[in-house]
Biopython code that builds the backbone (N, CA, C, O; Angstrom):
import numpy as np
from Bio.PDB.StructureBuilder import StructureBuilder

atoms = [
    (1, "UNK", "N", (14.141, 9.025, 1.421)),
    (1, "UNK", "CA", (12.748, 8.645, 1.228)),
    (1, "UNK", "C", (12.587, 7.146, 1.501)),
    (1, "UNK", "O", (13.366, 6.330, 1.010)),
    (2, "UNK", "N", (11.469, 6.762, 2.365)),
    (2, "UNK", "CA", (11.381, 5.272, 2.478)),
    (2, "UNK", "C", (11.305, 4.605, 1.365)),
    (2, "UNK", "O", (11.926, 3.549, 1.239)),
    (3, "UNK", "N", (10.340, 5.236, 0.132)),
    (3, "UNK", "CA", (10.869, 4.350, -0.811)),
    (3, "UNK", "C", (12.188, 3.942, -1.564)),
    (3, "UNK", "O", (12.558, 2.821, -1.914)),
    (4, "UNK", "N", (12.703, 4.985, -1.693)),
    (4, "UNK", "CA", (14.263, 4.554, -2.034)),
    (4, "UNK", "C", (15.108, 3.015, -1.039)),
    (4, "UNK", "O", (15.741, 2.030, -1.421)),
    (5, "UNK", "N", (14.659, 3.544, 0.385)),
    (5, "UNK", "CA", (15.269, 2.211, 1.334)),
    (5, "UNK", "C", (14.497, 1.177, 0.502)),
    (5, "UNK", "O", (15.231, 0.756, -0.392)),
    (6, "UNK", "N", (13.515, 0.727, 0.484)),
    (6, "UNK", "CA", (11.990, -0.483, 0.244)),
    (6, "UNK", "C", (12.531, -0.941, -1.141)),
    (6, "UNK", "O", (12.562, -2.153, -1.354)),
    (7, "UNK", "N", (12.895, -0.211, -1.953)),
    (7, "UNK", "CA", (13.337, -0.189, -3.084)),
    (7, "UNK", "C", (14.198, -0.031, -3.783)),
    (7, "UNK", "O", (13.984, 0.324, -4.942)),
    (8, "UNK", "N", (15.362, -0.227, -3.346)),
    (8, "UNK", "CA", (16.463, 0.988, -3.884)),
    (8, "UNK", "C", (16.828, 0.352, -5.445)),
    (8, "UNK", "O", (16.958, 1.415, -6.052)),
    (9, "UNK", "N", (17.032, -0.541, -6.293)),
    (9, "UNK", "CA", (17.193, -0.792, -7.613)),
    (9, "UNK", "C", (16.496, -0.686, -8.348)),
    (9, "UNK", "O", (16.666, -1.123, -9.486)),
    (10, "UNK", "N", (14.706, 0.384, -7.679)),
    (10, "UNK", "CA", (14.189, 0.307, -8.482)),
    (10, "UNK", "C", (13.774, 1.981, -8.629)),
    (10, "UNK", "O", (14.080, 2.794, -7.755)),
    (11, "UNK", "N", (13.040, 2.344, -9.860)),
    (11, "UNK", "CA", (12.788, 3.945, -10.107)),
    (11, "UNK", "C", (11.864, 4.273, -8.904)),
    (11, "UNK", "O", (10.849, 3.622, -8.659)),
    (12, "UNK", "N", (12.442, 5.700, -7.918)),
    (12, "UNK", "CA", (11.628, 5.705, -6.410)),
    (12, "UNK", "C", (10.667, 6.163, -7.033)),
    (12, "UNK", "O", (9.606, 5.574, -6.827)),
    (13, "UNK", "N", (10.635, 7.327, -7.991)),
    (13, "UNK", "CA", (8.834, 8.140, -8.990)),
    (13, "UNK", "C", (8.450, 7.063, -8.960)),
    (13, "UNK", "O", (8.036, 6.831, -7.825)),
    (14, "UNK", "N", (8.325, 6.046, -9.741)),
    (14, "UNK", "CA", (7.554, 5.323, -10.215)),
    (14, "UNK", "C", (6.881, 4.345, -9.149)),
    (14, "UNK", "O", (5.672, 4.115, -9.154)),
    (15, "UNK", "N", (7.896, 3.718, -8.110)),
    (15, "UNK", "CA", (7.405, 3.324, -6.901)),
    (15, "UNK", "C", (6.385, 3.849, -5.940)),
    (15, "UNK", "O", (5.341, 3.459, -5.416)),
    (16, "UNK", "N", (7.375, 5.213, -5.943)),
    (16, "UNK", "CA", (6.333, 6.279, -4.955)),
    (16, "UNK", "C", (4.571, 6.462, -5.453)),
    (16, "UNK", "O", (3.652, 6.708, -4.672)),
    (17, "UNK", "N", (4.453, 6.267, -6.909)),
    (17, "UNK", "CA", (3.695, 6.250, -7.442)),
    (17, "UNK", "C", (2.582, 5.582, -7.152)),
    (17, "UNK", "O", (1.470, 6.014, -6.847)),
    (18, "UNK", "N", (3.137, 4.029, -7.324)),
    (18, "UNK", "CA", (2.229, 3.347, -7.207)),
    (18, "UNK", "C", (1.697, 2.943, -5.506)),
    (18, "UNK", "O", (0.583, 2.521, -5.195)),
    (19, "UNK", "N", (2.720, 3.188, -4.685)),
    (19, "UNK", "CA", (2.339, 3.038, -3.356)),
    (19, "UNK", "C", (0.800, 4.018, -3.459)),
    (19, "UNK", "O", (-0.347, 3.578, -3.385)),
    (20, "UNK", "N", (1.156, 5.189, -3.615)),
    (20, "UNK", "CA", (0.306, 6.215, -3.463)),
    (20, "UNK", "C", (-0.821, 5.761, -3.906)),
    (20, "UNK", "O", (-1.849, 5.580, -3.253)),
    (21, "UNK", "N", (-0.639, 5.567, -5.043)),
    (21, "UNK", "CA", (-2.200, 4.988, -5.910)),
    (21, "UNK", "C", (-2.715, 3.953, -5.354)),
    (21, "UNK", "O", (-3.876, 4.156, -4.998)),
    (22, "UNK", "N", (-2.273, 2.794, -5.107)),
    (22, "UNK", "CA", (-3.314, 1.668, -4.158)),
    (22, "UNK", "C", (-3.520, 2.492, -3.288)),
    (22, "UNK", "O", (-4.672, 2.922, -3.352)),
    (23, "UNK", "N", (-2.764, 3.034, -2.274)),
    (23, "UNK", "CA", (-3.735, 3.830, -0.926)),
    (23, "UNK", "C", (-4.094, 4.086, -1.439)),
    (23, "UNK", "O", (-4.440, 3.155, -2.166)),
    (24, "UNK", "N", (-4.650, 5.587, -2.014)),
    (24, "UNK", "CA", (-4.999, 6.244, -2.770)),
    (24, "UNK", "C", (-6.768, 5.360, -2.972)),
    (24, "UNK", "O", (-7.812, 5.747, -2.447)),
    (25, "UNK", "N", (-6.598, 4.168, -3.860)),
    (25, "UNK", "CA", (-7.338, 3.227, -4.293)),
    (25, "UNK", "C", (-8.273, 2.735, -2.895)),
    (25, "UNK", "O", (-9.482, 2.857, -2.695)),
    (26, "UNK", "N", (-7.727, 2.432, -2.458)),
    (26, "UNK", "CA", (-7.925, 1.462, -1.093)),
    (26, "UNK", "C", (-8.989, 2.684, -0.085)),
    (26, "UNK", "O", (-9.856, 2.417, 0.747)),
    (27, "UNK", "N", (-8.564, 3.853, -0.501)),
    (27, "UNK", "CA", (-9.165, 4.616, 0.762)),
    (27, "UNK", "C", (-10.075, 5.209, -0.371)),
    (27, "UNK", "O", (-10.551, 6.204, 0.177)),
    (28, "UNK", "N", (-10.470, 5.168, -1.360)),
    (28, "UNK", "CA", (-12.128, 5.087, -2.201)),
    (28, "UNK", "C", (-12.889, 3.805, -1.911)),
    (28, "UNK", "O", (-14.086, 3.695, -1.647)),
    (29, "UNK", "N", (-12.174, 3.070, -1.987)),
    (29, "UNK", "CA", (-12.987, 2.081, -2.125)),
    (29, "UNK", "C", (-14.047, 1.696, -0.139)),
    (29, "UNK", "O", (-15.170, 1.417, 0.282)),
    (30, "UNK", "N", (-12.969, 1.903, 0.247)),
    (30, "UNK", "CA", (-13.388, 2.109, 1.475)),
    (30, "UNK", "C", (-15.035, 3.343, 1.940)),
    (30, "UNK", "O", (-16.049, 3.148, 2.610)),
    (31, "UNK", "N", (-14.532, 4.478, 1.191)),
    (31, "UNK", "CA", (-15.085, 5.588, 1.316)),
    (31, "UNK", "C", (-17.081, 4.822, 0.230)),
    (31, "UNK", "O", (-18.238, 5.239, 0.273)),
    (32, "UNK", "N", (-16.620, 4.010, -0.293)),
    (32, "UNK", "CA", (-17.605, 4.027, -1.260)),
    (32, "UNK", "C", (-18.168, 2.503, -0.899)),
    (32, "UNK", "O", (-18.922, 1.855, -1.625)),
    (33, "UNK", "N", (-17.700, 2.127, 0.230)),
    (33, "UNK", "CA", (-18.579, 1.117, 1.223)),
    (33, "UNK", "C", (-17.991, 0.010, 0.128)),
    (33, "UNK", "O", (-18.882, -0.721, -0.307)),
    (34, "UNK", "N", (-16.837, -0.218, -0.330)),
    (34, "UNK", "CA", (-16.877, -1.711, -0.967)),
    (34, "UNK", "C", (-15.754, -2.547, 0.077)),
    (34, "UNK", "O", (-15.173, -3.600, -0.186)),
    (35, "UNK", "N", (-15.659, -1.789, 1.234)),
    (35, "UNK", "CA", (-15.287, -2.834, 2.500)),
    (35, "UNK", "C", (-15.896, -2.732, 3.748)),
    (35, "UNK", "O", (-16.884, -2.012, 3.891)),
    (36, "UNK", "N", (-15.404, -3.390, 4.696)),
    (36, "UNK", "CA", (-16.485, -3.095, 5.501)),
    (36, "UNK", "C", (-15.174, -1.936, 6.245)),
    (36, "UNK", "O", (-13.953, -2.062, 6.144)),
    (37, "UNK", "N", (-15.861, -0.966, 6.894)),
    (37, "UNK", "CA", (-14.702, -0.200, 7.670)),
    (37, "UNK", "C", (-15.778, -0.101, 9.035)),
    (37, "UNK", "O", (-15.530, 0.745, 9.894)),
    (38, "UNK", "N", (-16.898, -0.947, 9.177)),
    (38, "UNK", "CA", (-17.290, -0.952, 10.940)),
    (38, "UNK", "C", (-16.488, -1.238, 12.082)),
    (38, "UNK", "O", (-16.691, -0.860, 13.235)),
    (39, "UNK", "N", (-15.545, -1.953, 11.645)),
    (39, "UNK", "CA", (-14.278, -2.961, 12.581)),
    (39, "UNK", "C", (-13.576, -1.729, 13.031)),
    (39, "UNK", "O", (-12.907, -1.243, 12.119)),
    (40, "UNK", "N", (-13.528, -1.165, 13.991)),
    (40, "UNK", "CA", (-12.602, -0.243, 14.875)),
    (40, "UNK", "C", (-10.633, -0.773, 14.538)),
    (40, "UNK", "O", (-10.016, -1.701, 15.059)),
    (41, "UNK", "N", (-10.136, 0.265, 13.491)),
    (41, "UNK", "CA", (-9.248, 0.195, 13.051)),
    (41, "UNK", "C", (-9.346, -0.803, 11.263)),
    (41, "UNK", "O", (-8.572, -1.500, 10.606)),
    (42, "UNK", "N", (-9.909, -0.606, 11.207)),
    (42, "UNK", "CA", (-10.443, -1.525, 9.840)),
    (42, "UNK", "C", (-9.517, -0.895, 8.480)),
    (42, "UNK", "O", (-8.627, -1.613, 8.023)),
    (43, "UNK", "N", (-9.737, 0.262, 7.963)),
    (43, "UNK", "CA", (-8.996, 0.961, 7.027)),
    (43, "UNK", "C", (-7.961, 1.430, 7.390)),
    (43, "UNK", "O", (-7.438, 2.162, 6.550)),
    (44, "UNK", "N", (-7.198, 1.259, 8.726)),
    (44, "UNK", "CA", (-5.843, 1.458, 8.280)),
    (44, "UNK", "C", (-5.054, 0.006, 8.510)),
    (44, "UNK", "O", (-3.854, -0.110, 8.264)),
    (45, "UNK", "N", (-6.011, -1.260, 9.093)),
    (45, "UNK", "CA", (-5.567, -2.288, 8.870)),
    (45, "UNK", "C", (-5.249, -2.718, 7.692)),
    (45, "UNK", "O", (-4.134, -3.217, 7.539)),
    (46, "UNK", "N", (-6.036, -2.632, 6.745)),
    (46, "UNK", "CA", (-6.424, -3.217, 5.471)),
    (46, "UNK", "C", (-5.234, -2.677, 4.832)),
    (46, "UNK", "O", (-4.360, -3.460, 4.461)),
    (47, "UNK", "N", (-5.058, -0.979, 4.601)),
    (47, "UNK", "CA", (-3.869, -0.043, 3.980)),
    (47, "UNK", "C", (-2.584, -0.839, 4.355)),
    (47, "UNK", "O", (-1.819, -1.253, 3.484)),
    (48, "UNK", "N", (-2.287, -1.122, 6.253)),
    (48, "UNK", "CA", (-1.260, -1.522, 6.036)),
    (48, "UNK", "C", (-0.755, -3.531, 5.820)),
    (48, "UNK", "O", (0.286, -4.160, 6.007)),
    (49, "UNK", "N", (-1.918, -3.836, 5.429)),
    (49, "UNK", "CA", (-1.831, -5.587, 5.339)),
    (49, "UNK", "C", (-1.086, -5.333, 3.655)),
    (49, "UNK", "O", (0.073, -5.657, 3.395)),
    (50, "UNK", "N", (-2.128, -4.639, 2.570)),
    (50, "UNK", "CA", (-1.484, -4.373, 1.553)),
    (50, "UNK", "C", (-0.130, -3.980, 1.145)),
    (50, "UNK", "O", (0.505, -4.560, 0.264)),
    (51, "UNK", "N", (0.281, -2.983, 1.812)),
    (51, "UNK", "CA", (1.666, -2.210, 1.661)),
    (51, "UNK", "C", (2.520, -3.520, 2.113)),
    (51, "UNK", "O", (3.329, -4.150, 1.432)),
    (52, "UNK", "N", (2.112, -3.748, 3.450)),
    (52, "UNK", "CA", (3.085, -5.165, 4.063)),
    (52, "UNK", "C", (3.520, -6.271, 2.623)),
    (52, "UNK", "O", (4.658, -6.496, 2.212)),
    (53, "UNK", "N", (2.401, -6.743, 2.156)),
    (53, "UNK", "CA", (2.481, -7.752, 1.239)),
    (53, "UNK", "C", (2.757, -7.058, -0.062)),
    (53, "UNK", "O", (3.216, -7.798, -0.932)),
    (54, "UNK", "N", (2.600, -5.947, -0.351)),
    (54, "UNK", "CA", (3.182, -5.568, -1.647)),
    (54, "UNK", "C", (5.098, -5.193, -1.627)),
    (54, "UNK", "O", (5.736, -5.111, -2.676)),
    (55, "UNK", "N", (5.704, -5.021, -0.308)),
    (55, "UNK", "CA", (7.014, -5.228, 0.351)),
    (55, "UNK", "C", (7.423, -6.431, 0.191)),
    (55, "UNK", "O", (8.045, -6.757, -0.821)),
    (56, "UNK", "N", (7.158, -7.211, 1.090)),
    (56, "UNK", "CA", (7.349, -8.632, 1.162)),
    (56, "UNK", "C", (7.561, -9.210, 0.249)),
    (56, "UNK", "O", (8.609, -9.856, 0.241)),
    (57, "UNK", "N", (6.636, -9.254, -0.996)),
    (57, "UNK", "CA", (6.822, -9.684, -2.614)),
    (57, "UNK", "C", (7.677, -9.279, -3.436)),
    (57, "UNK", "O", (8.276, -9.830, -4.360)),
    (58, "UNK", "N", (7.682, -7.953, -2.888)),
    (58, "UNK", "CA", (9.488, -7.258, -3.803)),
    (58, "UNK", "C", (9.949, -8.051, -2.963)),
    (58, "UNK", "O", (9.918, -9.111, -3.589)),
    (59, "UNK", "N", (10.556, -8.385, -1.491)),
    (59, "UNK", "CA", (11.314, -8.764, -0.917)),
    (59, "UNK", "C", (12.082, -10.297, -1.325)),
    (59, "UNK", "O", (13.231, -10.722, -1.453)),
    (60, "UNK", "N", (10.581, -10.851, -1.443)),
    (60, "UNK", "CA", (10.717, -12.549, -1.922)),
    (60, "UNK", "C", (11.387, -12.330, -3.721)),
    (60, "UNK", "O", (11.974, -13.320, -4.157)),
    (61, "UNK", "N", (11.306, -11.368, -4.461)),
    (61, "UNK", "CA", (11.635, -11.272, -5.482)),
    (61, "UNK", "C", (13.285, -11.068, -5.915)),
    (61, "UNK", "O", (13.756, -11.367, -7.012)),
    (62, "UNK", "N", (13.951, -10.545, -4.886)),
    (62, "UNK", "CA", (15.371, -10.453, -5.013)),
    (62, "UNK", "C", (15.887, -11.430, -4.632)),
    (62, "UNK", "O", (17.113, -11.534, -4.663)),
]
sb = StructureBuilder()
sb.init_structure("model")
sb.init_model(0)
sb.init_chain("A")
sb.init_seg("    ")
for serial, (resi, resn, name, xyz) in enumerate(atoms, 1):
    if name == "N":
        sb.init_residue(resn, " ", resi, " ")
    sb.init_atom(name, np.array(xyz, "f"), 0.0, 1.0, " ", f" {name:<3s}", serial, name[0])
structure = sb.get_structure()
């Protein structure tokens, strides 16, 4: 599972979890106009700027 690689010292449930839930999050909020998604590629930019920087920050953290 990618999260296990992204993560491996940490619980993958609980990881897997929360990945899910910001998307999850991210694609309501979208759906409910609190971004703009007119920009051709807009919501899956946004999904993957988040995931990027929520990586990166575990990354900078070890």
């Amino acid at each position: 599972m990618i999260v296990r690689q992204a993560f491996p010292d940490d619980d993958e449930e609980a990881m897997a979890t929360a990945m899910w839930s910001m998307v999850h999050g991210l694609a309501f909020l979208f759906l409910h106009g609190k971004f703009d998604a007119t920009a051709p590629g807009a919501p899956a930019d946004t999904v993957r700027a988040a995931v990027r920087n929520m990586l990166e920050a575990r990354a900078r953290r070890r």
